[in-house]
PDB file with SEQRES, HELIX, SHEET and CRYST1 records, atoms N, CA, C and O in Angstrom:
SEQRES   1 A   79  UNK UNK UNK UNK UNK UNK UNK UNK UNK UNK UNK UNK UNK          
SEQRES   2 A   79  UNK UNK UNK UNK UNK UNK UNK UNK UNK UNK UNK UNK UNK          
SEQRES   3 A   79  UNK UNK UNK UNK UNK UNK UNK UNK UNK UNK UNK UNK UNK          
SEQRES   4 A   79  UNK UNK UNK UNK UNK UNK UNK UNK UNK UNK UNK UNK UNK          
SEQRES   5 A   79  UNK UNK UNK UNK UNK UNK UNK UNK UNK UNK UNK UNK UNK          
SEQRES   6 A   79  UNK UNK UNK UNK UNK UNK UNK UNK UNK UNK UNK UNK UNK          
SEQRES   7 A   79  UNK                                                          
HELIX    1 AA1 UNK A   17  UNK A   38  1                                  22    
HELIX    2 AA2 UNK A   42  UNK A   45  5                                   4    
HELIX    3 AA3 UNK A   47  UNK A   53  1                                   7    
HELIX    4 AA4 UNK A   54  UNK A   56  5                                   3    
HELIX    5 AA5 UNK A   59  UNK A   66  1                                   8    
CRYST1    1.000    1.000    1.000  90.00  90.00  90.00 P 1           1          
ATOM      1  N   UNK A   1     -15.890 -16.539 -19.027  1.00  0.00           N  
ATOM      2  CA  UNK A   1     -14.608 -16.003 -19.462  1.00  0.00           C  
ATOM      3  C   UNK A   1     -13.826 -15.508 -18.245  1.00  0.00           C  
ATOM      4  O   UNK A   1     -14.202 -14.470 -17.700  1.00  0.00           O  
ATOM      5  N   UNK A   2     -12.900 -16.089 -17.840  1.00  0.00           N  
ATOM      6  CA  UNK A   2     -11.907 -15.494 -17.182  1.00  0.00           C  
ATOM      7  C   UNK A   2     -10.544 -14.737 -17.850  1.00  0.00           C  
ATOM      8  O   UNK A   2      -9.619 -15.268 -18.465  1.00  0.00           O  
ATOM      9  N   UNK A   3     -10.676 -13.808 -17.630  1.00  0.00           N  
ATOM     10  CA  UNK A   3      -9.212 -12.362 -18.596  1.00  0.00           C  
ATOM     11  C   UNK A   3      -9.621 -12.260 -19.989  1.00  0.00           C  
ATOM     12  O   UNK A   3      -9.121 -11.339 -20.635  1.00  0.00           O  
ATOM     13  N   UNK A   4     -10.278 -12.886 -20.453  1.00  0.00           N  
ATOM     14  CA  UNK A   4     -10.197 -13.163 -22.038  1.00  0.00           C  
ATOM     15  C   UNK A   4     -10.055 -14.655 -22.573  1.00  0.00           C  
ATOM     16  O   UNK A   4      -9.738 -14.989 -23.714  1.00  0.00           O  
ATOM     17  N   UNK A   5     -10.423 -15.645 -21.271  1.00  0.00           N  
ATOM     18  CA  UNK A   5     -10.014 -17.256 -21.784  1.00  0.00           C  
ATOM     19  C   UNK A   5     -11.436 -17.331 -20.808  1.00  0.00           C  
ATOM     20  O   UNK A   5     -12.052 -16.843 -19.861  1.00  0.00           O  
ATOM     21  N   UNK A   6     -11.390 -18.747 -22.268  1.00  0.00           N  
ATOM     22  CA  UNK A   6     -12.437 -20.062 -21.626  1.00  0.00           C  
ATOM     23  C   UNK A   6     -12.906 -20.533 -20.012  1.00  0.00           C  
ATOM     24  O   UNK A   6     -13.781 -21.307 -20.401  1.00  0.00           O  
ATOM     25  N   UNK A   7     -12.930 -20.570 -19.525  1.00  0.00           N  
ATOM     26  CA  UNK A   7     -12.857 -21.052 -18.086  1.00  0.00           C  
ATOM     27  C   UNK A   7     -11.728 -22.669 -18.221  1.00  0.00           C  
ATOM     28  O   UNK A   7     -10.848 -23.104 -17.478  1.00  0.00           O  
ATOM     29  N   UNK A   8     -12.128 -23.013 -19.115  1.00  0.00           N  
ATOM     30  CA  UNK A   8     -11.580 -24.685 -19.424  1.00  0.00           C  
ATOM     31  C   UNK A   8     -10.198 -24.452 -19.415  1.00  0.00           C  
ATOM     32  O   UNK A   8      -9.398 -25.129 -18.769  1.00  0.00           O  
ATOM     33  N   UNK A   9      -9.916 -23.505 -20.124  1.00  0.00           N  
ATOM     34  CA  UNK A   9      -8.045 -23.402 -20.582  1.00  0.00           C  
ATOM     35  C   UNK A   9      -7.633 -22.673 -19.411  1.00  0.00           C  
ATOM     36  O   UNK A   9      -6.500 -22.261 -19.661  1.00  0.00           O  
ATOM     37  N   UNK A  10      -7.944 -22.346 -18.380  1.00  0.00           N  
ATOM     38  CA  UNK A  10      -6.930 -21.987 -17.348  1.00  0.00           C  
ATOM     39  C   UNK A  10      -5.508 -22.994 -17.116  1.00  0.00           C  
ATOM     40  O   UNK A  10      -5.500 -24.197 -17.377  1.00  0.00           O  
ATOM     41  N   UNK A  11      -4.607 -22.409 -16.701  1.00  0.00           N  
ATOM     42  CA  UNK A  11      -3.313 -23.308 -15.873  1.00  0.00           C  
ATOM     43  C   UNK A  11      -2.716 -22.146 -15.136  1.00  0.00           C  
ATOM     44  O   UNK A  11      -2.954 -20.962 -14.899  1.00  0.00           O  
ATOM     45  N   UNK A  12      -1.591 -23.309 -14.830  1.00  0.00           N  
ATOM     46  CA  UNK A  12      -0.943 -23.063 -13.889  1.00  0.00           C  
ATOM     47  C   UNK A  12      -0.056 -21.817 -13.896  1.00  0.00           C  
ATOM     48  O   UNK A  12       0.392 -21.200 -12.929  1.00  0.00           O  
ATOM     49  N   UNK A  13       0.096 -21.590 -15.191  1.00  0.00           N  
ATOM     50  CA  UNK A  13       1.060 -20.922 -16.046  1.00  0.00           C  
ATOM     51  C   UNK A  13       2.340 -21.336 -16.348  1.00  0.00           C  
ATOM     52  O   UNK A  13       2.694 -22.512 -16.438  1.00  0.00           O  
ATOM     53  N   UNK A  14       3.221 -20.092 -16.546  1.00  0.00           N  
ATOM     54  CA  UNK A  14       4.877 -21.427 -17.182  1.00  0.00           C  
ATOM     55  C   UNK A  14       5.776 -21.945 -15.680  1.00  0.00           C  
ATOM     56  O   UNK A  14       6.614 -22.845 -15.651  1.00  0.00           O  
ATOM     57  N   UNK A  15       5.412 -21.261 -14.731  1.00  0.00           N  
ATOM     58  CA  UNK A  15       6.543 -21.919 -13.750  1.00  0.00           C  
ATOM     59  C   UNK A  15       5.472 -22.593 -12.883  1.00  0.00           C  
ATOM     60  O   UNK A  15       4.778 -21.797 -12.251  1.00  0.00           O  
ATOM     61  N   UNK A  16       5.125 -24.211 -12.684  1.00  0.00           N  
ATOM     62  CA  UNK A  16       4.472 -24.785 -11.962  1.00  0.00           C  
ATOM     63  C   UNK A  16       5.266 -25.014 -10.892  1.00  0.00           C  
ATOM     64  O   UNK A  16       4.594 -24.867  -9.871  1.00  0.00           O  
ATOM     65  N   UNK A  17       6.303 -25.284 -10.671  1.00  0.00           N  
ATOM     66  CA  UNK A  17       7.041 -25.948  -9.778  1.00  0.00           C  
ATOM     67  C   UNK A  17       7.094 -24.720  -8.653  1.00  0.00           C  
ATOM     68  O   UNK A  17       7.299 -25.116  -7.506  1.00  0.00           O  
ATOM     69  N   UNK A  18       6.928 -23.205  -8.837  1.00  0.00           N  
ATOM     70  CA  UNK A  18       6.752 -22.683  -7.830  1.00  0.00           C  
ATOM     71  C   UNK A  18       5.385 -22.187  -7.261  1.00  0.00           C  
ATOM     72  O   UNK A  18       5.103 -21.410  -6.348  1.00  0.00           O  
ATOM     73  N   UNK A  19       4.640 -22.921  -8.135  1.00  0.00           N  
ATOM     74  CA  UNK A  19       3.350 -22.859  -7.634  1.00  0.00           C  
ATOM     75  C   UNK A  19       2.942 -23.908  -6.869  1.00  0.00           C  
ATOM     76  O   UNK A  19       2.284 -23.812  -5.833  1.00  0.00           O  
ATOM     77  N   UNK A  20       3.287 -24.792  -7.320  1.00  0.00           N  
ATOM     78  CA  UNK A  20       3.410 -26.356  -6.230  1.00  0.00           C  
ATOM     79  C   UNK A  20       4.138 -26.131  -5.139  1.00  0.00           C  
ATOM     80  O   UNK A  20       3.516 -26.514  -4.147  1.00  0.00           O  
ATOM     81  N   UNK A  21       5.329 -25.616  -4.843  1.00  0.00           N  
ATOM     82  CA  UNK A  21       6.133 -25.552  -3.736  1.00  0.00           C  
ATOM     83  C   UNK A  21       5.346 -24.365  -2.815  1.00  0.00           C  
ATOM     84  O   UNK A  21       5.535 -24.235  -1.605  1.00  0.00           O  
ATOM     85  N   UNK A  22       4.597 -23.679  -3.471  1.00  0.00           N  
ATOM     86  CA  UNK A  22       4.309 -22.744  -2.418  1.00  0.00           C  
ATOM     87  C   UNK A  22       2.504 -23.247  -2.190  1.00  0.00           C  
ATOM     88  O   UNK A  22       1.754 -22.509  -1.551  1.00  0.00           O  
ATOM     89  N   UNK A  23       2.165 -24.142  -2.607  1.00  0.00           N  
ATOM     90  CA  UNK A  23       1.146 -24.890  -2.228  1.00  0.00           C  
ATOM     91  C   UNK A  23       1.085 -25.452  -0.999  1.00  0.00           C  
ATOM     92  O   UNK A  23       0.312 -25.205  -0.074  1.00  0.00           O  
ATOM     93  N   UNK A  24       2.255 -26.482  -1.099  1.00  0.00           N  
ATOM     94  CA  UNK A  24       2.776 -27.776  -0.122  1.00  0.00           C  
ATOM     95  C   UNK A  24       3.462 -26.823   0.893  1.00  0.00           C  
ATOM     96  O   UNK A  24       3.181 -27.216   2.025  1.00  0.00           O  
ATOM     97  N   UNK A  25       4.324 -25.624   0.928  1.00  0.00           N  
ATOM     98  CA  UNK A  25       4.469 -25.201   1.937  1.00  0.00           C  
ATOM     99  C   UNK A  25       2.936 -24.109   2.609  1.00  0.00           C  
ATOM    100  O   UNK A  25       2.924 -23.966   3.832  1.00  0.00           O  
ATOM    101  N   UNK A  26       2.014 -23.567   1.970  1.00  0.00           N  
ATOM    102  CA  UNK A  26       0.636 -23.393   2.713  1.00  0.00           C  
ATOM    103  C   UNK A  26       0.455 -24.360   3.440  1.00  0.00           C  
ATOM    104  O   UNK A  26       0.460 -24.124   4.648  1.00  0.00           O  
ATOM    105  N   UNK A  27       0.198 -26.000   2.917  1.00  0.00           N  
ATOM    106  CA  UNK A  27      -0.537 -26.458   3.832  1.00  0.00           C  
ATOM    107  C   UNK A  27       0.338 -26.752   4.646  1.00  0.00           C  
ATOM    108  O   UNK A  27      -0.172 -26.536   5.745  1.00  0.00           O  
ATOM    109  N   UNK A  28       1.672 -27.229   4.827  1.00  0.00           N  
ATOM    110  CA  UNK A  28       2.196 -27.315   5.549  1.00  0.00           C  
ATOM    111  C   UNK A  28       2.678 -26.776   6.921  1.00  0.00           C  
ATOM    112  O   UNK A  28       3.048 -27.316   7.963  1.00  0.00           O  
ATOM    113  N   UNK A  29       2.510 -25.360   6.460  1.00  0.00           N  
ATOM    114  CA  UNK A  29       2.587 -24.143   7.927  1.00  0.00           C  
ATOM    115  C   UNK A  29       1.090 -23.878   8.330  1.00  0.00           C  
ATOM    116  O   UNK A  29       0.663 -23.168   9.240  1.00  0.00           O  
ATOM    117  N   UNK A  30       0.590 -24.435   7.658  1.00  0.00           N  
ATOM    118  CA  UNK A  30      -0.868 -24.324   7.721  1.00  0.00           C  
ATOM    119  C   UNK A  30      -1.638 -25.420   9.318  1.00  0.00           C  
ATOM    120  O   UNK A  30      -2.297 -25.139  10.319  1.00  0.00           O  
ATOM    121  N   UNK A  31      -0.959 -26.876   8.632  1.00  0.00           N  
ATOM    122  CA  UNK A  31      -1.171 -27.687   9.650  1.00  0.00           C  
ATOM    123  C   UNK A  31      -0.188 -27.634  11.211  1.00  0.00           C  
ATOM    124  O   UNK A  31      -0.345 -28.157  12.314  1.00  0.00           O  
ATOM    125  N   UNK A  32       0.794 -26.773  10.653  1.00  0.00           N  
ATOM    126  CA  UNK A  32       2.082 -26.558  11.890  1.00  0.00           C  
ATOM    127  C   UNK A  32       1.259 -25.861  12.731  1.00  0.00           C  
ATOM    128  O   UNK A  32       1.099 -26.026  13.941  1.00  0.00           O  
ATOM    129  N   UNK A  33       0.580 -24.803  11.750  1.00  0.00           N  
ATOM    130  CA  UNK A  33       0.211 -23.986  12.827  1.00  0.00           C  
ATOM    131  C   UNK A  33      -1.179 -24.324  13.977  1.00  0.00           C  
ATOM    132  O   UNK A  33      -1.408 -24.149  15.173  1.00  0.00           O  
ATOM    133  N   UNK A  34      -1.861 -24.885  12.819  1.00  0.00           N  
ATOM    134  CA  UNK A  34      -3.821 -25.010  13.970  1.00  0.00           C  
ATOM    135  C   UNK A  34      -2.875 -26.179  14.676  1.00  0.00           C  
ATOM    136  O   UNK A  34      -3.674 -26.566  15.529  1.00  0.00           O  
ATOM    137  N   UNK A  35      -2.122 -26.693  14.800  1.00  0.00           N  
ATOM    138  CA  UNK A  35      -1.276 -28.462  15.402  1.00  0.00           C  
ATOM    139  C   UNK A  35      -1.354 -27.592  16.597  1.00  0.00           C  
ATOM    140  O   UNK A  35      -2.034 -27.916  17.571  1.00  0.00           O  
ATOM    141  N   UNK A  36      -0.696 -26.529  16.544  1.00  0.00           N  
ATOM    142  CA  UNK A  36       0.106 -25.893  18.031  1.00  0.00           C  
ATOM    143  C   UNK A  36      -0.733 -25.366  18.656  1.00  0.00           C  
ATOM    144  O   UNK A  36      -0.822 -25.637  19.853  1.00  0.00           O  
ATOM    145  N   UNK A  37      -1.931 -24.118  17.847  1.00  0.00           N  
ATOM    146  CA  UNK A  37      -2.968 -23.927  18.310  1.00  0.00           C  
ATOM    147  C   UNK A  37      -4.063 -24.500  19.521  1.00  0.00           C  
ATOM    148  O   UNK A  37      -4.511 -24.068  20.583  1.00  0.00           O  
ATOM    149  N   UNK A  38      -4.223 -25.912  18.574  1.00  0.00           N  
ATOM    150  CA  UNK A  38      -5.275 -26.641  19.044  1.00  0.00           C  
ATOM    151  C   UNK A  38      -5.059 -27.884  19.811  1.00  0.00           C  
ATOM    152  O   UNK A  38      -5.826 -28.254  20.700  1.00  0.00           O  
ATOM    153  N   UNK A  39      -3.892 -28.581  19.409  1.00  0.00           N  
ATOM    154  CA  UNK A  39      -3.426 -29.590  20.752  1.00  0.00           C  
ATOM    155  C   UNK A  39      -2.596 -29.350  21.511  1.00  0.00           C  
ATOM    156  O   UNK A  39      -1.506 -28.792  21.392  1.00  0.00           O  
ATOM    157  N   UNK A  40      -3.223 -29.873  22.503  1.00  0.00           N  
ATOM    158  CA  UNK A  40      -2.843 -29.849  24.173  1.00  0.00           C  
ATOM    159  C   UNK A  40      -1.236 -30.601  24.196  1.00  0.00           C  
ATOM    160  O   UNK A  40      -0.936 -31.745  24.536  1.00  0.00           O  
ATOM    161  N   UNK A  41      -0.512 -29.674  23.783  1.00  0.00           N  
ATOM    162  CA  UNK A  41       0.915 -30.176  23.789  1.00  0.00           C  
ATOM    163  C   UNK A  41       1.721 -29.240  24.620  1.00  0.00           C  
ATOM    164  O   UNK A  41       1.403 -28.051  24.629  1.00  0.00           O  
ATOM    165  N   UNK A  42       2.949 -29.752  25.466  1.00  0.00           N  
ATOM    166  CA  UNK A  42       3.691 -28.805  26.257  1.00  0.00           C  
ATOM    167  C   UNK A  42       4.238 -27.657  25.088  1.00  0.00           C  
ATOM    168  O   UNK A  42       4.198 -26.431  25.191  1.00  0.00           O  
ATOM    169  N   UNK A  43       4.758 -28.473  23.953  1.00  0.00           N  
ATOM    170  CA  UNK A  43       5.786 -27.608  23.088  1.00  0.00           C  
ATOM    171  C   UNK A  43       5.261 -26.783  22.074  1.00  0.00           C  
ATOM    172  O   UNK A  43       6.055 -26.409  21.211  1.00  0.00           O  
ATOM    173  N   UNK A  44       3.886 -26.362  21.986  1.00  0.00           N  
ATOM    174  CA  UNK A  44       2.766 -25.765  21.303  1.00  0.00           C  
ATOM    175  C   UNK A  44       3.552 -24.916  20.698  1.00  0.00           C  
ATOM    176  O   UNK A  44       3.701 -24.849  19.478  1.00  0.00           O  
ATOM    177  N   UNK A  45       4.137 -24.169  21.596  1.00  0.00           N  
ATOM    178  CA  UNK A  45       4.919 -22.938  20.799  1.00  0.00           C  
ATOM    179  C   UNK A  45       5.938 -22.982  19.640  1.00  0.00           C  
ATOM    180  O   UNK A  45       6.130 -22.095  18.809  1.00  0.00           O  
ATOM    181  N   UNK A  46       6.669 -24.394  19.756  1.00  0.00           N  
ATOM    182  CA  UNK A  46       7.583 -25.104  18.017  1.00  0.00           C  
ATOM    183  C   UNK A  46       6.619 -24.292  17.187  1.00  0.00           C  
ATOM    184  O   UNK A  46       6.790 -23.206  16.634  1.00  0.00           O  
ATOM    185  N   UNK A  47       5.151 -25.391  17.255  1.00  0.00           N  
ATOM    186  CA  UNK A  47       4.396 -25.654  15.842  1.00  0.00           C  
ATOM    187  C   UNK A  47       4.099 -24.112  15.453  1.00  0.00           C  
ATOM    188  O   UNK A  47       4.175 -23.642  14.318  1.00  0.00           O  
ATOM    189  N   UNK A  48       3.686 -23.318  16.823  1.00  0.00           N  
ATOM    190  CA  UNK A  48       3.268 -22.351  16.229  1.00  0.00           C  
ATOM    191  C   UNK A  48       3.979 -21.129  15.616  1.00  0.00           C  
ATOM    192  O   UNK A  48       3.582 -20.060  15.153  1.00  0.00           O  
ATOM    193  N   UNK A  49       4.929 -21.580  15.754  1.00  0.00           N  
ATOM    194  CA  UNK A  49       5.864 -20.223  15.352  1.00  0.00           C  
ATOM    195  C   UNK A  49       6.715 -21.422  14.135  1.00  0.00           C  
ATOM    196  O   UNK A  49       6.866 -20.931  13.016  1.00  0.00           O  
ATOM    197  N   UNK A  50       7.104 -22.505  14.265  1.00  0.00           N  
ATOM    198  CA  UNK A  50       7.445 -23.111  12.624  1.00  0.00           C  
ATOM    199  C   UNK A  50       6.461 -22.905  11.818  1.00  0.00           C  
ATOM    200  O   UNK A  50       6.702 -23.003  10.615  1.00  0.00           O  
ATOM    201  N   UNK A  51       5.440 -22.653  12.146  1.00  0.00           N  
ATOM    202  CA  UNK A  51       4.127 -22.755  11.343  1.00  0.00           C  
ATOM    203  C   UNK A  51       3.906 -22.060  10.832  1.00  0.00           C  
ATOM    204  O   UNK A  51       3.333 -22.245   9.759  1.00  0.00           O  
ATOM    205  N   UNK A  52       4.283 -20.584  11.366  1.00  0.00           N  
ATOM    206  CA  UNK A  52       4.246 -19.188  11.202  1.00  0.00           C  
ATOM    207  C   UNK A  52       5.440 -18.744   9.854  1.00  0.00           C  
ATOM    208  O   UNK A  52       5.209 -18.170   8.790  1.00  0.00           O  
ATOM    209  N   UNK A  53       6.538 -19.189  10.326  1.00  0.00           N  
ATOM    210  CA  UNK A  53       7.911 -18.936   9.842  1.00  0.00           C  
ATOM    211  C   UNK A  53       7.590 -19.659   8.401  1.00  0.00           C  
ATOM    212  O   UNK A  53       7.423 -18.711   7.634  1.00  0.00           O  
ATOM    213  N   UNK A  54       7.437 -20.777   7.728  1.00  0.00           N  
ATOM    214  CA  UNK A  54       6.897 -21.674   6.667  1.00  0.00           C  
ATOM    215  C   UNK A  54       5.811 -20.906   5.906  1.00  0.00           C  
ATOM    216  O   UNK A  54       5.807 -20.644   4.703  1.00  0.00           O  
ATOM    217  N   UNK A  55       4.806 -20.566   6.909  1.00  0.00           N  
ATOM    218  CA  UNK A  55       4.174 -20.098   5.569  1.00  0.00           C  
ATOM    219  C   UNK A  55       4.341 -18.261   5.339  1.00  0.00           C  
ATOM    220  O   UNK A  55       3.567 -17.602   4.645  1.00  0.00           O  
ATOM    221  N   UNK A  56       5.290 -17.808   5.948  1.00  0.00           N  
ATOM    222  CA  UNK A  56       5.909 -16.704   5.205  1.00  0.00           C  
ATOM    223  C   UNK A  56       6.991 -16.751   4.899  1.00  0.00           C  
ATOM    224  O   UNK A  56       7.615 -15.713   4.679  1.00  0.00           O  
ATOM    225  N   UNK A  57       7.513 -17.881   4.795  1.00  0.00           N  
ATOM    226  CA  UNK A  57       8.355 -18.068   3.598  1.00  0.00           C  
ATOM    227  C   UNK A  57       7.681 -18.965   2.466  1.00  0.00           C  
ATOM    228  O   UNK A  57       8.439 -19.590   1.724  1.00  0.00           O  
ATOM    229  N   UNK A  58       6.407 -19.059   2.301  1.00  0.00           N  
ATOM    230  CA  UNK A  58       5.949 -19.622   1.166  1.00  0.00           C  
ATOM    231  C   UNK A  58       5.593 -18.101   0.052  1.00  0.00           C  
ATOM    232  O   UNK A  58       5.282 -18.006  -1.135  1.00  0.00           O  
ATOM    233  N   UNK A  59       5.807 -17.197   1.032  1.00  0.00           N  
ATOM    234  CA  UNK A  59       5.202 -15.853   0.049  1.00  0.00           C  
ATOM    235  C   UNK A  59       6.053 -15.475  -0.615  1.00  0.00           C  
ATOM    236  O   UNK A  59       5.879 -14.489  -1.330  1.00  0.00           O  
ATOM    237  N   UNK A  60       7.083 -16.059  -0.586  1.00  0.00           N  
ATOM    238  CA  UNK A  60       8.557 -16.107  -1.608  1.00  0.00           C  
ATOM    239  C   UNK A  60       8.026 -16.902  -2.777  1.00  0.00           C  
ATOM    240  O   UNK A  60       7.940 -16.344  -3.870  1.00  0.00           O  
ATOM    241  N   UNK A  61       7.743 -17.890  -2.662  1.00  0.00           N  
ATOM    242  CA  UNK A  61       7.330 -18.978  -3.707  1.00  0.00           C  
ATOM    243  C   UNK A  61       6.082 -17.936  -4.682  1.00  0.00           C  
ATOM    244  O   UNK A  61       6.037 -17.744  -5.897  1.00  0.00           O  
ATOM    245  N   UNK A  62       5.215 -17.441  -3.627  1.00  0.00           N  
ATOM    246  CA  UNK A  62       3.698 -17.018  -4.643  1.00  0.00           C  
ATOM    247  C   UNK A  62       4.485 -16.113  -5.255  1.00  0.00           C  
ATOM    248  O   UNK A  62       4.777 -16.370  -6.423  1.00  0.00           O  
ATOM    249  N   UNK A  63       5.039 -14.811  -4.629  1.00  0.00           N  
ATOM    250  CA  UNK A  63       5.825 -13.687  -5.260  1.00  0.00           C  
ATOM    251  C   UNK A  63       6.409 -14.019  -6.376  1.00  0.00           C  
ATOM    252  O   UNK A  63       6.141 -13.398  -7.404  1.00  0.00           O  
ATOM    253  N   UNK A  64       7.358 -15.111  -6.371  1.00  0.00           N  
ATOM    254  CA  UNK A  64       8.231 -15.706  -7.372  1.00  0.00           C  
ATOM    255  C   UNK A  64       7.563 -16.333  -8.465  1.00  0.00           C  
ATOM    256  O   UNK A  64       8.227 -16.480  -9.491  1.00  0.00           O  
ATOM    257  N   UNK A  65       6.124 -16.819  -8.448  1.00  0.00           N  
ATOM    258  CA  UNK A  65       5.356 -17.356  -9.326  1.00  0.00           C  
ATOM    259  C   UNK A  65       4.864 -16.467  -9.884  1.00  0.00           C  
ATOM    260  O   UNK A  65       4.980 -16.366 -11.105  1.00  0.00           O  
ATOM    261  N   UNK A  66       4.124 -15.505  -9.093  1.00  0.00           N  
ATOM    262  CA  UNK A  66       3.505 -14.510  -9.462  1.00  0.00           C  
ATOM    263  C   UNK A  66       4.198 -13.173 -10.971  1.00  0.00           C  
ATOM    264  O   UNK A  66       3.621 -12.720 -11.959  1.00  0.00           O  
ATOM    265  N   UNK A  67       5.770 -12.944 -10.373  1.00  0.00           N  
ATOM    266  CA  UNK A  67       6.435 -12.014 -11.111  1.00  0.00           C  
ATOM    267  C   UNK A  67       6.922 -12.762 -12.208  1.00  0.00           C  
ATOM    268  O   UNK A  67       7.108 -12.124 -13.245  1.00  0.00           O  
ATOM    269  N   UNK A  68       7.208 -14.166 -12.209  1.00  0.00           N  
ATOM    270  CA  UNK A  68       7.407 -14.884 -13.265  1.00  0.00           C  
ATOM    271  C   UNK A  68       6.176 -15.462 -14.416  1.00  0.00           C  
ATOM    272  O   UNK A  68       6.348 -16.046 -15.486  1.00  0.00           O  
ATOM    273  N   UNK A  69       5.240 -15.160 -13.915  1.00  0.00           N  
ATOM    274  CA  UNK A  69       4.066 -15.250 -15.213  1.00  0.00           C  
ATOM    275  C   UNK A  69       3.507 -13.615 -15.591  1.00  0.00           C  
ATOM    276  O   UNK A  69       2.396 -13.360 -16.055  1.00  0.00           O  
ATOM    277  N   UNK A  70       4.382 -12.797 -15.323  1.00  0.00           N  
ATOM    278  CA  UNK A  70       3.636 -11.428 -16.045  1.00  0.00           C  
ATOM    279  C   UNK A  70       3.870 -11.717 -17.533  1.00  0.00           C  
ATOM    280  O   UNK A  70       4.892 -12.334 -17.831  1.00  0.00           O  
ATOM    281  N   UNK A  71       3.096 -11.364 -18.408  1.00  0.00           N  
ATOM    282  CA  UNK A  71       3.288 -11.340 -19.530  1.00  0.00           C  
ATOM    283  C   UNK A  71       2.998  -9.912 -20.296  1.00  0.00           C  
ATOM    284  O   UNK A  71       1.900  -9.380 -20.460  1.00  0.00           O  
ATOM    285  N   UNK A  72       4.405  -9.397 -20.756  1.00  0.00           N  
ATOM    286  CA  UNK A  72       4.535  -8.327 -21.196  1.00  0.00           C  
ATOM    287  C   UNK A  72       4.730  -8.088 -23.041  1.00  0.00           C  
ATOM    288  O   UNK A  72       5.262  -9.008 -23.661  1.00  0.00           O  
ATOM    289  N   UNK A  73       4.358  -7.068 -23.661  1.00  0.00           N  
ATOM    290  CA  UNK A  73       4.937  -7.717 -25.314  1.00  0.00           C  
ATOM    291  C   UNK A  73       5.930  -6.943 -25.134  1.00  0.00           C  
ATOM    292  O   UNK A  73       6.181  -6.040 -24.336  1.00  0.00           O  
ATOM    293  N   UNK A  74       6.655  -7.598 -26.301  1.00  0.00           N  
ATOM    294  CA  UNK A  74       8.170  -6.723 -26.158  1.00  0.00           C  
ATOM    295  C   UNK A  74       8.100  -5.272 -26.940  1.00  0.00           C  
ATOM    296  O   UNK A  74       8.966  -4.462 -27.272  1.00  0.00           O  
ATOM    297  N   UNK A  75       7.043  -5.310 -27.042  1.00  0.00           N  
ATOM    298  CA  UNK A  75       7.044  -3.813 -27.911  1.00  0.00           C  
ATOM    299  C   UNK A  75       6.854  -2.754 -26.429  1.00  0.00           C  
ATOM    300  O   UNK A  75       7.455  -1.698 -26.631  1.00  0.00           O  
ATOM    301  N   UNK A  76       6.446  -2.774 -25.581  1.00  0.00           N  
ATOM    302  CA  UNK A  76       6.009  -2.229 -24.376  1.00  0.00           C  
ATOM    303  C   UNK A  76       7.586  -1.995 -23.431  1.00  0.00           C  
ATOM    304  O   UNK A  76       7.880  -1.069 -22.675  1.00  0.00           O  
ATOM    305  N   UNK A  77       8.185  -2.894 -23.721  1.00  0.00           N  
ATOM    306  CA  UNK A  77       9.461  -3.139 -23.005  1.00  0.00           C  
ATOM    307  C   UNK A  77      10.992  -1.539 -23.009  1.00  0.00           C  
ATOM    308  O   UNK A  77      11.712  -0.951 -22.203  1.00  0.00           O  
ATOM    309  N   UNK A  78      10.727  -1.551 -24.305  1.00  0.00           N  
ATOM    310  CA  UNK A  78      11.614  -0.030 -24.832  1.00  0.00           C  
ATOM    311  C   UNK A  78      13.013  -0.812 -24.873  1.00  0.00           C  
ATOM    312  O   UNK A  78      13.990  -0.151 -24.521  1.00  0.00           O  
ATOM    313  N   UNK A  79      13.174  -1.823 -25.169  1.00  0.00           N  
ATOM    314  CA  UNK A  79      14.850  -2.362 -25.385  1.00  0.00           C  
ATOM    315  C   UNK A  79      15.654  -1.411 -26.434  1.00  0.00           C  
ATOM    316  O   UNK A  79      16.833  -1.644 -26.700  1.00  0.00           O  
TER     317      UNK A  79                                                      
END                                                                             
């Protein structure tokens, strides 16, 4: 049981598309970054600081996924 569910019925929740975008930008600043790290390139410093910059702006995406699947009842709300 994960929260109160099956293990089987997990997802993504309702907004996938910012869970995907902040996927593809992980790996993406991900590979920018060990790129600059680890090969012997004059311009090391691009990758490593695009690399850097990408994946903190992917913490926009998790944040944004994240605050968009709270699930609250509306009785809790006080409208």
């Amino acid at each position: 049981m994960l929260l109160g569910r099956p293990w089987g019925q997990c997802s993504a929740g309702r907004c996938a598309l910012f869970l995907v975008l902040a996927l593809l930008l992980d790996a993406l600043g991900l590979v920018l970054l060990l790129l600059g790290l680890f090969a012997a390139l004059d311009y090391w410093d691009f990758f490593v600081y695009s690399g850097s910059l990408i994946l903190a702006f992917s913490l926009l995406f998790w944040i944004t996924w994240y605050s968009l699947n709270i699930e609250l009842p509306l009785e809790k709300l006080d409208l």
